[in-house]
C-alpha positions as CSV (number, residue, x, y, z in Angstrom):
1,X,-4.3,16.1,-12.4
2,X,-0.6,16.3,-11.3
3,X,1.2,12.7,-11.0
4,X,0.8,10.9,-7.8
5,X,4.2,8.8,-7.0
6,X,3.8,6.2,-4.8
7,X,7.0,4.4,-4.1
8,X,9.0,7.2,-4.0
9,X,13.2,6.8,-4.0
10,X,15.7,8.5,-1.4
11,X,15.8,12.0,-3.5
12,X,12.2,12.0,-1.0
13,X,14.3,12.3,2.0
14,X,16.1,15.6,0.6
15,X,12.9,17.3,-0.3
16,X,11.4,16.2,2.4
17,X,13.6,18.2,4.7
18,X,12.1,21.2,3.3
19,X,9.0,21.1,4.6
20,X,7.9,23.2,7.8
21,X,7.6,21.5,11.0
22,X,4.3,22.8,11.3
23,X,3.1,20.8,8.4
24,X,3.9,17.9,10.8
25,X,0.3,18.1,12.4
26,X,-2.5,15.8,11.7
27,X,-5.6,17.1,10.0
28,X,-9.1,16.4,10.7
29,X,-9.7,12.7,9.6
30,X,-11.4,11.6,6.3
31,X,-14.5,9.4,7.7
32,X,-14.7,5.9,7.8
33,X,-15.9,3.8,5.2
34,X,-16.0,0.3,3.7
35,X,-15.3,-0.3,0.1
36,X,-16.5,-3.5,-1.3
37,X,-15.6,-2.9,-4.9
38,X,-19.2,-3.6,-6.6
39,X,-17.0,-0.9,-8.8
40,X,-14.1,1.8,-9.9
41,X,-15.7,5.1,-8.0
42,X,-13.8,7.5,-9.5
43,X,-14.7,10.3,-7.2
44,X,-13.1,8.6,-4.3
45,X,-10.5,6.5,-6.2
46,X,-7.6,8.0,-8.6
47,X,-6.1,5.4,-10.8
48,X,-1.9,5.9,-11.6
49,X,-1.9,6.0,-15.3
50,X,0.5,6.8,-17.9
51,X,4.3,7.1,-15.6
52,X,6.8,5.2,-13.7
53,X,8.0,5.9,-10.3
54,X,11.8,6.0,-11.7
55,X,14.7,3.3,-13.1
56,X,14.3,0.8,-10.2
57,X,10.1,0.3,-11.9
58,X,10.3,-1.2,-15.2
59,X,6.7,-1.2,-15.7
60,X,4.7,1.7,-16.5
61,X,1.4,2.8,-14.7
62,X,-1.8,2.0,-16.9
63,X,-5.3,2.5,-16.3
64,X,-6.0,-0.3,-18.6
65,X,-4.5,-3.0,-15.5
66,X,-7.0,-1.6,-13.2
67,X,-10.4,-3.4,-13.2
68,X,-13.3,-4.6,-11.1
69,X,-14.4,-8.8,-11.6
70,X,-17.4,-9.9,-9.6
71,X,-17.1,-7.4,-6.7
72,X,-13.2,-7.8,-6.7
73,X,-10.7,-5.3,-7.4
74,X,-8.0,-6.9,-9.6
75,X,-4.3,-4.9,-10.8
76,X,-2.5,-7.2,-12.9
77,X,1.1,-6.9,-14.4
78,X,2.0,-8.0,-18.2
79,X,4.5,-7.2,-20.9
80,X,2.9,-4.5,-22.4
81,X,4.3,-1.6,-24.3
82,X,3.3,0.8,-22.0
83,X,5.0,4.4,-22.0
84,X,8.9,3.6,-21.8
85,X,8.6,0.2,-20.7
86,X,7.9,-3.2,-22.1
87,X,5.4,-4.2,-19.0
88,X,2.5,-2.8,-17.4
89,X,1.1,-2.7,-14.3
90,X,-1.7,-0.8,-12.3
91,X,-2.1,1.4,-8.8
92,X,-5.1,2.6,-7.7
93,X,-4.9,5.2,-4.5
94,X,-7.8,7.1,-2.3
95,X,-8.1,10.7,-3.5
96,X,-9.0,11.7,0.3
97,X,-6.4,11.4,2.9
98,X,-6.8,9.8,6.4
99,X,-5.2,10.1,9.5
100,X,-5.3,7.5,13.0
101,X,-7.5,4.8,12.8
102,X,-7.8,1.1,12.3
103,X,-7.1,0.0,8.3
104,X,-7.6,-3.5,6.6
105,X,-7.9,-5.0,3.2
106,X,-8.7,-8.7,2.0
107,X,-5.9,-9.7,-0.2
108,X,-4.8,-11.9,-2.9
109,X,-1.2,-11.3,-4.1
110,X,0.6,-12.3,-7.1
111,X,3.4,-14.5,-7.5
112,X,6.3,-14.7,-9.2
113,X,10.4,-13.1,-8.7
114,X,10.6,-9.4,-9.1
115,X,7.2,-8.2,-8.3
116,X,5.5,-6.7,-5.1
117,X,1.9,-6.2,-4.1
118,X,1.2,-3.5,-1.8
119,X,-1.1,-2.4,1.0
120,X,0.0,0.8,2.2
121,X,-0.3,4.6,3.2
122,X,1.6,7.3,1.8
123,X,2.3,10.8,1.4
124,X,5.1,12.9,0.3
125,X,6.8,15.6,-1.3
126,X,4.0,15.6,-4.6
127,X,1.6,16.8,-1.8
128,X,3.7,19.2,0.1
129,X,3.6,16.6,3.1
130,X,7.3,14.6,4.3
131,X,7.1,11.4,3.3
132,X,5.5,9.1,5.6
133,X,4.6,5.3,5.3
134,X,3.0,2.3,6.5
135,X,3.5,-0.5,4.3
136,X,2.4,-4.4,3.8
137,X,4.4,-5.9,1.0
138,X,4.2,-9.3,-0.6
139,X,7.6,-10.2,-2.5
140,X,6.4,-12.6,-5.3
141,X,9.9,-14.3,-5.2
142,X,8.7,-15.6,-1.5
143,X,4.5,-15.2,-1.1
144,X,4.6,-17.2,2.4
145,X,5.6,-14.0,4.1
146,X,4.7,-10.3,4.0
147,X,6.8,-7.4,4.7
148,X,5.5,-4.7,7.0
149,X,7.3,-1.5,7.4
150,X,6.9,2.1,7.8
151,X,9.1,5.6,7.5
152,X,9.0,8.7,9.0
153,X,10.5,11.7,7.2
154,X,11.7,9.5,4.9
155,X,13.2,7.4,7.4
156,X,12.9,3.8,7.1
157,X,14.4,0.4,8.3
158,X,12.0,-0.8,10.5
159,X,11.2,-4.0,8.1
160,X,9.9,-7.5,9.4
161,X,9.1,-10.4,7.4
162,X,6.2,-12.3,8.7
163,X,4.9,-15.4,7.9
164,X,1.2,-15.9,5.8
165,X,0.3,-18.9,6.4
166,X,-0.8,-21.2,3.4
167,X,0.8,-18.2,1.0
168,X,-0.4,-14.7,0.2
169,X,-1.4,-15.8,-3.0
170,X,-2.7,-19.0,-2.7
171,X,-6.0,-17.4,-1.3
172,X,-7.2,-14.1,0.4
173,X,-5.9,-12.9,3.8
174,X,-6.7,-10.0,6.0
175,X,-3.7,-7.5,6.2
176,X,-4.5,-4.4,8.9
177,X,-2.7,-1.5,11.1
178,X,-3.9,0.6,13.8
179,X,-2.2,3.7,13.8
180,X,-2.5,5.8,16.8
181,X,-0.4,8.3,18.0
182,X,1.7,6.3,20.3
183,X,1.4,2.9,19.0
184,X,1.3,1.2,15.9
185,X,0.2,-2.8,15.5
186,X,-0.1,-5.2,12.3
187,X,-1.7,-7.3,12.0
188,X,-2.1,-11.0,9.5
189,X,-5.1,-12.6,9.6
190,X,-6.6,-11.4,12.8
191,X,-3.0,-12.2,14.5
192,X,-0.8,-9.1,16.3
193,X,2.3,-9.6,14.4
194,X,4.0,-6.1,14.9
195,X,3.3,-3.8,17.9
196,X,5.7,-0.6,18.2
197,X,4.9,2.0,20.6
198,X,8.2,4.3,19.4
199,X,6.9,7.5,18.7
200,X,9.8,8.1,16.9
201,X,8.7,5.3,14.7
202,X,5.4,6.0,13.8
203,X,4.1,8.6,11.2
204,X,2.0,11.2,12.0
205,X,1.1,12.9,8.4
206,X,-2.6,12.1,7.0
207,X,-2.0,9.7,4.2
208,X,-3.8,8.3,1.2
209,X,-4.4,4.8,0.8
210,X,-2.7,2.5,-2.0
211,X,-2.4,-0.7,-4.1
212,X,0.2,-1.5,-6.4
213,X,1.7,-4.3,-8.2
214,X,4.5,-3.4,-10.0
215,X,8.0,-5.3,-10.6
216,X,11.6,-4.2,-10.9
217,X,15.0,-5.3,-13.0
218,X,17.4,-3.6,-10.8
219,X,16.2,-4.2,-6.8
220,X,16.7,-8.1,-7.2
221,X,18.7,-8.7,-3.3
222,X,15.3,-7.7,-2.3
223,X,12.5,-8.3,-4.7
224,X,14.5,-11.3,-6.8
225,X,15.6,-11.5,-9.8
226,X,12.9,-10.7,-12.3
227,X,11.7,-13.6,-14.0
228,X,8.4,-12.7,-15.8
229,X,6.3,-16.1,-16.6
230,X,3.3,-14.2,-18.0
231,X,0.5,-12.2,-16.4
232,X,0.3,-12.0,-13.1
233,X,-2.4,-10.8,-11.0
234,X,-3.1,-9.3,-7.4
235,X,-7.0,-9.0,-6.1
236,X,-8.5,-7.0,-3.4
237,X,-11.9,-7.8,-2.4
238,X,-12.6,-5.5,0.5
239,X,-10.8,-2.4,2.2
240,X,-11.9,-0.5,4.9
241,X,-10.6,2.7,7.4
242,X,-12.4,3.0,10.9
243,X,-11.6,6.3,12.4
244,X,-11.3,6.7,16.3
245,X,-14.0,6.0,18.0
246,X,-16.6,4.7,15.5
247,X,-17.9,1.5,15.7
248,X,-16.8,-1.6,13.5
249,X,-17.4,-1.3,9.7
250,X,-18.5,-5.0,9.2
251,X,-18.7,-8.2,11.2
252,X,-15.0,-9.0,10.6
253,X,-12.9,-6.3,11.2
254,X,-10.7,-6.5,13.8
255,X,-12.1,-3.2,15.4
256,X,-14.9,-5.4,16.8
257,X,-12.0,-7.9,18.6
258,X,-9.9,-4.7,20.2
259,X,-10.2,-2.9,23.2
């Protein structure tokens, strides 16, 4: 299977601009689910293995940090040969692309300076698409906020820090976006936190669905300065996509609270 690259760097912008305008277009919606992680279905789950999404990563990809404990899905980080770096650290990604709808995921994050644990869409170059993203991102250096963001066309700088209260990885909390075609809102723990309604800020490629923990030496003004104090660990115990239209996917989701 050809490498997947999540976090891709500016180089994405460039090739990006390649791409015909009419590849712009939504597609016809992947359906909605709800995945509870009883385990690793590797028909609708592809997990990053073996490769590094560039110099500003200093952990390598490995199946091996990508595991299922008691219905939760856990990617952990530790210093690990692993490829051509001393850590490891593990991604796992939908194979199936999805478009507008309502997305959420019960997190635990990990802590400590230098790494990030990620919620987000994506899609890029690697699939012929521009990059677009919608991201949540925990900063381990500082896990009593989240980052949510999102680019267009490679485009970002539409970042705000808000707060998790109690910490994102002193217990699980419920990240989600709705992504419509006019109007993007985050959400923290059933809470509107983020509402734009831009169109020029809000993607509109189909994108596959992501977690990552992975850390960095070299992005320390935004991530910290690493400081590795042994394995670290970020759980998922339920994600879920609700297309348009269909009804909640289980008694919590916020697509049973919004108009």
């Amino acid at each position: 299977m050809t490498k997947q690259i999540s976090k891709p760097v500016t180089i994405l912008a460039v090739l990006s601009a390649c791409v015909p305008v009419a590849a712009l277009a939504q597609g016809a919606n992947a359906g909605s689910f709800v995945e509870n992680f009883d385990k690793i279905d590797r028909k609708i789950w592809y997990v990053s293995d073996g490769w590094d999404n560039g110099a500003h990563q200093n952990c390598t990809w490995s199946k091996k940090q990508v595991t299922v404990q008691n219905g939760v899905l856990e990617l952990t980080f530790e210093q690990r040969k692993a490829g051509k770096r001393d850590y490891a650290c593990g991604e796992i990604q939908t194979r199936k692309r999805f478009g507008y709808g309502t997305y959420e995921a019960r997190i635990r994050t990990a802590e400590g300076s230098g790494l990030n644990s990620a919620f987000f869409t994506y899609i890029g170059p690697t699939d012929k698409k521009p990059h677009d993203e919608i991201d949540f991102e925990v900063l381990g250096k500082d896990s009593g906020k989240v980052q949510v963001n999102q680019y267009i066309s490679a485009k970002g700088g539409n970042e705000k820090l808000v707060d998790v209260e109690g910490g994102a990885n002193a217990a699980f909390n419920d990240y989600a976006f709705v992504w419509e075609k006019d109007r993007l809102r985050y959400y923290v723990n059933g809470t509107l936190v983020q509402d734009i309604n831009d169109p020029a800020k809000i993607p509109v490629n189909d994108q596959k669905i992501f977690f990552s923990l992975w850390g960095t030496d070299t992005l320390s003004d935004w991530m910290g300065k690493f400081d590795y104090q042994g394995p670290a660990k970020m759980q998922i115990d339920r994600v879920a996509f609700t297309a348009p239209g269909d009804k909640c996917q289980f008694p919590e989701s916020i697509t049973c609270k919004l108009d």
